[in-house]
ZALUMLUM-684084 format. One record per atom (N, C-alpha, C): residue in one letter; x, y, z; residue number from 0. Coordinates in steps of 0.2 Angstrom, whole numbers, plus 5000, padded with zeros to 4 digits. Layout:
N
 rest east north   up  nr
    A    X     Y    Z NUM
...
//
This chain:
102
 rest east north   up  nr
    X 4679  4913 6333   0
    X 4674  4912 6338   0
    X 4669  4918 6338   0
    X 4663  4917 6340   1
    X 4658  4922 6337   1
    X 4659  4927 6344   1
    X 4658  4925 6349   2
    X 4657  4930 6355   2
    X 4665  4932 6355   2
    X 4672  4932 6351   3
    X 4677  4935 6353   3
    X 4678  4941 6348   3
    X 4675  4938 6339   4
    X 4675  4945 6335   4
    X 4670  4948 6337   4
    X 4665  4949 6341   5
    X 4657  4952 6343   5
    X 4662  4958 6348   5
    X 4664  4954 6356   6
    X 4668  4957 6360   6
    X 4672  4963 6357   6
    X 4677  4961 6352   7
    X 4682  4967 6348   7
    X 4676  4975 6347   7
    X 4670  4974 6341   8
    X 4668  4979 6341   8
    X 4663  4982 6346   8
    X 4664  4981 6352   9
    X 4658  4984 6356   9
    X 4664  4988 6361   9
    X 4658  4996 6363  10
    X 4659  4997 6368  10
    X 4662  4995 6374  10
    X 4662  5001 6379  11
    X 4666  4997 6385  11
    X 4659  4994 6389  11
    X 4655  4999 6387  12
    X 4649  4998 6394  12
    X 4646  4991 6391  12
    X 4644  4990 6381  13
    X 4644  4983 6379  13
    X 4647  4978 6380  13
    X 4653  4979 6382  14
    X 4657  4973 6382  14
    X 4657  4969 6390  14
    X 4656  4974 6393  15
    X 4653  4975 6402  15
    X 4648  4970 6402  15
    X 4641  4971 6397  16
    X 4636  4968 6396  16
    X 4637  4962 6396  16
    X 4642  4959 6388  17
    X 4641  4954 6386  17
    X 4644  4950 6390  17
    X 4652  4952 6394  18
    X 4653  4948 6402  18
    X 4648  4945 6405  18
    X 4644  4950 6407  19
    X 4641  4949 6413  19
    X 4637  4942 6409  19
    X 4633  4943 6404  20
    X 4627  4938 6400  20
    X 4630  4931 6400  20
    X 4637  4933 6398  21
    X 4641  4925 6396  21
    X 4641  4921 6402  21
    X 4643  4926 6408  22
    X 4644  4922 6413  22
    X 4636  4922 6416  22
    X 4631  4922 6414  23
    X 4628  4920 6417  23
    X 4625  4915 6416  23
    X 4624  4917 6407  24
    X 4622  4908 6406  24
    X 4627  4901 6406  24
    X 4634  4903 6407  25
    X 4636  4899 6412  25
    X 4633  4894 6417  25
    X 4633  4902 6422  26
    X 4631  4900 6428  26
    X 4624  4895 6429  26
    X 4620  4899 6425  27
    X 4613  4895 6426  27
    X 4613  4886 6423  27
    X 4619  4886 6420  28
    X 4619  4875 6418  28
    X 4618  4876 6426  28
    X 4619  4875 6430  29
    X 4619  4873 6439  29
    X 4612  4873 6441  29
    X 4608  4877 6436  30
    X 4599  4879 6440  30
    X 4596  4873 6442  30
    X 4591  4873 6445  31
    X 4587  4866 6445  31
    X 4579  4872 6446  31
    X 4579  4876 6446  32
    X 4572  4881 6447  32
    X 4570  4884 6439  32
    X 4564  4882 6435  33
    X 4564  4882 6430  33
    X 4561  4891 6430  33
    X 4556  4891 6435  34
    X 4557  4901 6436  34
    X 4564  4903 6435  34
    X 4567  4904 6441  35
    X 4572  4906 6439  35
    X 4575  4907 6434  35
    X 4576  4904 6432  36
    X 4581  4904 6426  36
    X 4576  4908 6420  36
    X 4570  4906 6418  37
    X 4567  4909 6415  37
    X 4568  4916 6414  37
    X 4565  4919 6422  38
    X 4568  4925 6423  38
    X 4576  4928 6422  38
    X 4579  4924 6422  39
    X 4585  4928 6421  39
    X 4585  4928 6411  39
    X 4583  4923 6411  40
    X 4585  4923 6402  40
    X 4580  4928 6400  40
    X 4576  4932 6403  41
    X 4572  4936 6400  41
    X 4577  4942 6402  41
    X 4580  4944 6407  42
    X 4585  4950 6410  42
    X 4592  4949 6403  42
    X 4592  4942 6404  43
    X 4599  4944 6399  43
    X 4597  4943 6390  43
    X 4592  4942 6389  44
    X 4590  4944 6382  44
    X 4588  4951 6381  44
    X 4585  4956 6385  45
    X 4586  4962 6387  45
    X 4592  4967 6385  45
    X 4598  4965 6388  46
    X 4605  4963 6388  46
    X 4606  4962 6379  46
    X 4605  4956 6378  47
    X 4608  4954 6374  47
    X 4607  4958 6366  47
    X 4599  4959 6368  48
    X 4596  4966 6361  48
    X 4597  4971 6360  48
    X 4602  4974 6368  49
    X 4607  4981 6368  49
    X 4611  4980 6363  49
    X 4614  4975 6364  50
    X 4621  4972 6361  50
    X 4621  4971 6353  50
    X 4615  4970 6353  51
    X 4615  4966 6344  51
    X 4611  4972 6342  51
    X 4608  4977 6345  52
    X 4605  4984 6341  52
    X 4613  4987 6341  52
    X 4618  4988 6346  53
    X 4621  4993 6344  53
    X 4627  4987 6339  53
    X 4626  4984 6337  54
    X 4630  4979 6332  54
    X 4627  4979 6324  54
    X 4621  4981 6326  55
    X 4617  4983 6320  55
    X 4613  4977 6316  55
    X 4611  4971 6323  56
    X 4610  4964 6320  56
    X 4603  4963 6322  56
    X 4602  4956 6321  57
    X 4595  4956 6323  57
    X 4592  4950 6326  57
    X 4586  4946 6323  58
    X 4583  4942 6326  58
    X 4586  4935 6327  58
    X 4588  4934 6319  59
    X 4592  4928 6319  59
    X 4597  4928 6323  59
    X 4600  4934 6322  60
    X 4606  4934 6327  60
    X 4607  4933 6334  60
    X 4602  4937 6338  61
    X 4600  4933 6346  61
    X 4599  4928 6348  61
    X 4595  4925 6343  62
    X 4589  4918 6343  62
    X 4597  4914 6344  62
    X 4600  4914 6339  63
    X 4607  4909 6338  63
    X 4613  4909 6341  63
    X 4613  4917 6346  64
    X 4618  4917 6349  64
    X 4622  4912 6355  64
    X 4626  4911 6356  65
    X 4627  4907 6360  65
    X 4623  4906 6368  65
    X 4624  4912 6369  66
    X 4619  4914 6374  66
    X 4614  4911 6376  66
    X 4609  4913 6369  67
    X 4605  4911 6369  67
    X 4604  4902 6368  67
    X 4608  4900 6367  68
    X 4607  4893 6366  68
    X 4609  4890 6371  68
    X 4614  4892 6375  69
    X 4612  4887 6382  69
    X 4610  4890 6389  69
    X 4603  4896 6386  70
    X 4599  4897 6391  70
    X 4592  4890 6389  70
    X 4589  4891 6382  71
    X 4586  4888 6378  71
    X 4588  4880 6381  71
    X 4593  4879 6380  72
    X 4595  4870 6379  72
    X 4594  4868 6388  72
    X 4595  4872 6393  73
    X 4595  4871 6401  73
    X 4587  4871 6402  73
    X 4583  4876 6397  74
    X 4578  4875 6399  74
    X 4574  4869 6395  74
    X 4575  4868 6391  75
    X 4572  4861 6387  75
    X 4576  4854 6392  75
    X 4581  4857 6395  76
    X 4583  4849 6401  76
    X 4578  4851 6407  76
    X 4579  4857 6408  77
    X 4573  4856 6417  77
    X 4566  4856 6416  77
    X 4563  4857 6408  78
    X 4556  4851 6406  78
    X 4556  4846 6402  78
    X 4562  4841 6403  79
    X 4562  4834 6401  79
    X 4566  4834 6395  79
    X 4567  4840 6390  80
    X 4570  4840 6385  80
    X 4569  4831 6380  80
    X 4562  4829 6380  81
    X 4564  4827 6373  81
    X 4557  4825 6368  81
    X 4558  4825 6359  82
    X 4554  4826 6356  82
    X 4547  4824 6359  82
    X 4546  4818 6363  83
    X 4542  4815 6363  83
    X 4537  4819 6371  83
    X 4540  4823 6373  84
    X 4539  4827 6380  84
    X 4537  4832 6376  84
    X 4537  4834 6371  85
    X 4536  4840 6368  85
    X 4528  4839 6363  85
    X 4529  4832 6361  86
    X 4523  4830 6357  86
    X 4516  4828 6360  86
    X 4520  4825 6368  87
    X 4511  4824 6373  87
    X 4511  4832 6377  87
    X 4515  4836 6377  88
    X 4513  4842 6380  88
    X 4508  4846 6375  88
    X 4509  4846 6368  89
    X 4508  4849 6363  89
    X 4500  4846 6362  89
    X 4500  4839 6361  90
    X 4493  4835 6361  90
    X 4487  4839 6368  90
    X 4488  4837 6372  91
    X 4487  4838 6378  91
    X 4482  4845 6379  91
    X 4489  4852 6374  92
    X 4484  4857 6375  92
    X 4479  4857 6370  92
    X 4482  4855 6365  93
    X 4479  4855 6360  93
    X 4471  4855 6361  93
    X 4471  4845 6363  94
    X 4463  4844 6365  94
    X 4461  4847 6370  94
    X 4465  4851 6378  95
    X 4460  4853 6380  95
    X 4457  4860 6377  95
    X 4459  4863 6372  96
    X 4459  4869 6370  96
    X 4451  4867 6367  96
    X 4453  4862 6360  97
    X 4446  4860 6356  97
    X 4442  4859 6361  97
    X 4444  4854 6367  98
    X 4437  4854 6371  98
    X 4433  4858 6376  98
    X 4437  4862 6375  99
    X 4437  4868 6381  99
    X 4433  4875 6375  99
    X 4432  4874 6369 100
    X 4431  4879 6365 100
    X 4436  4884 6365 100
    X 4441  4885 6365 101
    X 4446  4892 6366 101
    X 4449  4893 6361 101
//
């Protein structure tokens, strides 16, 4: 399991961290405030870049972390999560951007 061999090599104060993180993205599957959670996914990848710098890892590594995926996945359900929501949202700026010259 990825976050149990991670745990083994870290710090106390890291390991303190990555508690705190797990259990937050936990906690946030309950969210219904799409701010919120934002915000905190931004405090706990903060957190999490502690963790993966002193692990000596990097981008891929955060991006795919667990963590990070079911902050990611809660926030793709609290705006509709699916392809087709993601393709009129995409359209939409798209053209107002060409019409809007920007």
């Amino acid at each position: 399991m990825l976050v149990e061999q991670q745990f083994k090599s870290l710090d106390e104060e890291d390991k303190e961290k990555l508690r705190n993180i797990c259990q937050t993205a936990l906690d946030v599957q309950n969210a219904s405030n799409l701010s919120g959670v934002i915000h905190s996914f931004s405090k706990v990848m903060t957190e999490l870049w502690d963790i993966a710098t002193s692990l000596n890892k990097g981008t891929d590594w955060v991006n795919t972390h667990p963590v990070s995926v079911l902050f990611a996945s809660k926030i793709d359900s609290l705006c509709g999560g699916s392809d087709d929501n993601f393709h009129n949202a995409y359209m939409q700026i798209t053209d107002w951007l060409e019409k809007n010259n920007a």
